[in-house]
C-alpha positions as CSV (number, residue, x, y, z in Angstrom):
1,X,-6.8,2.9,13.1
2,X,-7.1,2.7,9.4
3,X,-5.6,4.2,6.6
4,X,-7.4,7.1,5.8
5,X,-9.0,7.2,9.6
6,X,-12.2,7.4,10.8
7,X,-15.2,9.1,8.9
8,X,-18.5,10.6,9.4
9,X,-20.5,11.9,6.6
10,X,-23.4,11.4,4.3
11,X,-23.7,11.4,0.7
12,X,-21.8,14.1,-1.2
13,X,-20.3,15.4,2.4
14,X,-17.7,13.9,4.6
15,X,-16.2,15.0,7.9
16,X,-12.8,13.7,9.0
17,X,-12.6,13.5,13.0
18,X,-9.2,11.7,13.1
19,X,-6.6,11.7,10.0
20,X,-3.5,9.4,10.3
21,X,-2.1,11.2,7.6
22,X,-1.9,14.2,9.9
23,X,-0.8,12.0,12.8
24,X,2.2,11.1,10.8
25,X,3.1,14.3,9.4
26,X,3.4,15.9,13.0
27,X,5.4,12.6,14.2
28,X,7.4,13.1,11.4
29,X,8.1,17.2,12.3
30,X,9.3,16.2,15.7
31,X,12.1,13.4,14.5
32,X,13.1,16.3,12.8
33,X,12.7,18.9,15.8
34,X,14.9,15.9,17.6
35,X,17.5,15.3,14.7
36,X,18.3,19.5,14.5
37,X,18.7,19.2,18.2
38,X,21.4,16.4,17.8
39,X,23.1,18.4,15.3
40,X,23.1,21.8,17.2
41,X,24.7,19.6,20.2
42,X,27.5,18.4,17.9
43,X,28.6,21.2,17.1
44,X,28.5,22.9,20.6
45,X,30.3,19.7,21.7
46,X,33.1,20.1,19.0
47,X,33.3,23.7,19.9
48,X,33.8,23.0,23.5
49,X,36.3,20.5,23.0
50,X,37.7,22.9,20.9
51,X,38.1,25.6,23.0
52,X,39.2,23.2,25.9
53,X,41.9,22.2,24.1
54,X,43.0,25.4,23.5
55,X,42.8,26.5,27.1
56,X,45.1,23.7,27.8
57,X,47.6,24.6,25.5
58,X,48.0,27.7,27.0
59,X,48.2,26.7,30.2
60,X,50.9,24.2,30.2
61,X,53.5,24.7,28.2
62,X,55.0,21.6,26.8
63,X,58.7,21.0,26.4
64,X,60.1,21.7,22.7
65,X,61.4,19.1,20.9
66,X,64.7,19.5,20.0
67,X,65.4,16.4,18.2
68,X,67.8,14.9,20.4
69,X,70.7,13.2,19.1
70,X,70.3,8.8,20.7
71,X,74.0,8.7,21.5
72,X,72.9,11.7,24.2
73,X,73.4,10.4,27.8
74,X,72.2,13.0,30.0
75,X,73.9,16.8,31.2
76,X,73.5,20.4,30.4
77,X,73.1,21.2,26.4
78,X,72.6,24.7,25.3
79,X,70.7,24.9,22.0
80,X,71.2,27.7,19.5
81,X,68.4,30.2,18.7
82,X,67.9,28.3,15.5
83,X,66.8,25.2,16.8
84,X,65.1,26.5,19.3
85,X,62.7,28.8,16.8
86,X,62.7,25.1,14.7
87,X,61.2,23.4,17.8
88,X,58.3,26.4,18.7
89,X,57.0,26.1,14.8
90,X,57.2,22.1,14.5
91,X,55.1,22.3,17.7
92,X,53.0,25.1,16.3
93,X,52.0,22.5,13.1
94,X,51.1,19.9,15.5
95,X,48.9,21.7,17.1
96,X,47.8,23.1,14.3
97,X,47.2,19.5,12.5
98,X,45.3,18.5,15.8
99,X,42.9,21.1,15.9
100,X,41.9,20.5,11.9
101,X,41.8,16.8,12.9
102,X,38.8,17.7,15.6
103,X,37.3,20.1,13.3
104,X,37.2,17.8,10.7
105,X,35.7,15.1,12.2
106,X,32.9,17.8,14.3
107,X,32.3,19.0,10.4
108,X,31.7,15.6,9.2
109,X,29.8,14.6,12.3
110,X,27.7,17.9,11.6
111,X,27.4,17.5,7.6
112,X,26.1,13.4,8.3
113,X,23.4,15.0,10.7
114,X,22.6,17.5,8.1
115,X,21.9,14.5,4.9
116,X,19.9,13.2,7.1
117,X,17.7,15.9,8.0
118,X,17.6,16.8,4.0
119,X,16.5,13.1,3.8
120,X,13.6,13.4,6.1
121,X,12.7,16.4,4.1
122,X,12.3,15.2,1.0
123,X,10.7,11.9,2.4
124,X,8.2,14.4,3.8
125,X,7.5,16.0,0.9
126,X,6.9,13.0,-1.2
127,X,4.8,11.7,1.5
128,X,2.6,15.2,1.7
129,X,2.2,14.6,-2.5
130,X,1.0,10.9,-1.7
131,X,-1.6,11.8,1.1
132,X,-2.5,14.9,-1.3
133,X,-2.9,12.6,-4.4
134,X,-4.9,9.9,-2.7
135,X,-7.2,12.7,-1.1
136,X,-7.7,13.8,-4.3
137,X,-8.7,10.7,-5.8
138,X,-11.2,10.0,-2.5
139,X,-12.4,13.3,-3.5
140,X,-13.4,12.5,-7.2
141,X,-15.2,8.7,-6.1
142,X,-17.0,10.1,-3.3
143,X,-18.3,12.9,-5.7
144,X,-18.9,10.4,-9.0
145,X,-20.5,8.1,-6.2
146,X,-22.8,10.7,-5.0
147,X,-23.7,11.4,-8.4
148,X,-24.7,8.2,-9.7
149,X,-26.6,7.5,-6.0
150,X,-28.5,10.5,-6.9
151,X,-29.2,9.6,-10.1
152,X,-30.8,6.0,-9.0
153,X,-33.4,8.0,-6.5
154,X,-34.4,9.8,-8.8
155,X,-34.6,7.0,-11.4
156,X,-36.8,5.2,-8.6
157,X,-38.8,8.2,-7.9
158,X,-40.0,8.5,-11.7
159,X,-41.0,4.8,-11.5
160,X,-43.1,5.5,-8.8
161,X,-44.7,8.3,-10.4
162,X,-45.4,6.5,-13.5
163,X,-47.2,3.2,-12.3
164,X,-50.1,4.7,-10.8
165,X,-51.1,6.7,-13.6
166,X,-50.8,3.0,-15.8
167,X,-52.6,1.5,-13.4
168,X,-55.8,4.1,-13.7
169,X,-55.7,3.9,-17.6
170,X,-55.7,0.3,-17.2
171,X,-59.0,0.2,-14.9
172,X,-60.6,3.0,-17.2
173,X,-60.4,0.5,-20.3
174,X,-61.4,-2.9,-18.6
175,X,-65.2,-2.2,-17.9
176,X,-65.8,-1.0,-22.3
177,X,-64.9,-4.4,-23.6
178,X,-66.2,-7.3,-22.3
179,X,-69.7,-6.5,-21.8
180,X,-70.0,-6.4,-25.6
181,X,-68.6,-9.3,-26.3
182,X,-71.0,-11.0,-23.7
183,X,-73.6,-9.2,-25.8
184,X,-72.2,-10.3,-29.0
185,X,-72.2,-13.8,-27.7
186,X,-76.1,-13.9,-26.4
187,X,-77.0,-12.7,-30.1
188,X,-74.9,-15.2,-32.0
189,X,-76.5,-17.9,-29.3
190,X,-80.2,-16.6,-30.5
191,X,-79.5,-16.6,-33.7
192,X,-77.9,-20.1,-34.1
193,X,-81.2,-20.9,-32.1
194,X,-83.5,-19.7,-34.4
195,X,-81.9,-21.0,-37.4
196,X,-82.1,-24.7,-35.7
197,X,-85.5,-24.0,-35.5
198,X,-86.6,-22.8,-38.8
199,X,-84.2,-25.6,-40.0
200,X,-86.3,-28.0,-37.8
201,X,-89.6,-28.0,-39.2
202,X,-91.0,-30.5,-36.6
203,X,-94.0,-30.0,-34.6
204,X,-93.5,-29.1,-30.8
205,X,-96.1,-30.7,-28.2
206,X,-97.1,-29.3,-24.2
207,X,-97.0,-32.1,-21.6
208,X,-99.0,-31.2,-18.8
209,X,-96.1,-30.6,-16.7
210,X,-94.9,-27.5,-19.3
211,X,-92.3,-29.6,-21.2
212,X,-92.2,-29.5,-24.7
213,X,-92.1,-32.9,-26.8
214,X,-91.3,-33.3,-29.9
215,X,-93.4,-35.4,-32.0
216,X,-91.9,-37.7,-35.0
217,X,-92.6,-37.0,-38.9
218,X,-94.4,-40.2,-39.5
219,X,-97.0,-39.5,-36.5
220,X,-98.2,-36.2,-38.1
């Protein structure tokens, strides 16, 4: 398969029956289709883990921490309200801190997932500009092409029109001329002839066999 695909068409008019262009524009809309399908699984994964985790913090209940002192060996300690309220809102900010930690890293996860998409947008639209560009330029050759095709027939065609019409002005003049100058030449001929005879004051004799002799001065 070619660049521009395959083409059927005459002069002046062109059919496309296959366009790779096309091909790779609807390739192109379904790594997309699959790349908005990643990123609408990422975040339904980060919301599930999210919501697990928060299911499991309500159903066990982890042991506060008091801070124990290291020099503690072991018995019953009572702890005063006060520590105990310290405890339940140091373990409220590490849960807290956990669950931005997840989110944070889903939102990043999503927000990589989402420059890529814009990516393959705009590489989409630059390629739509190319193929529409080069289309363009196809366009205006095929039609200068036609043009200047359609110019040479026509060029052709007058040539043919014009050599038979030479050609019968030619034969028209041929047969005026040279039968006078074959004319002209018989009458020069005769009259060089005559003036070799009227120069040429000879007698001229008859054999008996019709040839003509010519007799010398000195005989006469």
């Amino acid at each position: 398969m070619d660049e521009k695909g395959f083409l059927i068409g005459v002069i002046g008019r062109s059919k496309r029956i296959f366009s790779k262009a096309m091909w790779d524009s609807k390739e192109r809309s379904l790594h997309y289709i699959l790349v908005q399908n990643d990123l609408l699984h990422t975040e339904i994964e980060g919301l599930r883990k999210a919501v697990l985790s928060q299911k499991k913090h309500q159903k066990k209940s982890k042991p506060l921490d008091l801070q124990q002192r290291k020099e503690y060996h072991g018995g019953a300690v009572f702890w005063s309200p006060k520590k105990i309220r310290e405890a339940q809102f140091r373990e409220r900010v590490k849960k807290q801190q956990e669950e931005e930690q997840q989110l944070k890293r889903a939102r990043t996860k999503a927000e990589k997932a989402q420059q890529k998409v814009l990516q393959l947008q705009e590489k989409e639209e630059r390629e739509k500009l190319r193929v529409k560009k080069r289309e363009e330029r196809e366009r205006i050759k095929a039609k200068k092409q036609a043009a200047r095709e359609r110019k040479r027939i026509e060029k052709e065609n007058s040539k043919k029109a014009i050599q038979p019409s030479q050609k019968g002005k030619r034969k028209a003049l041929k047969p005026v001329t040279k039968p006078v100058r074959k004319k002209q030449k018989r009458s020069a001929d005769a009259e060089v002839g005559g003036d070799a005879q009227a120069r040429d004051p000879s007698p001229m004799r008859m054999t008996r066999g019709g040839r003509n002799i010519k007799i010398p001065s000195r005989f006469n």
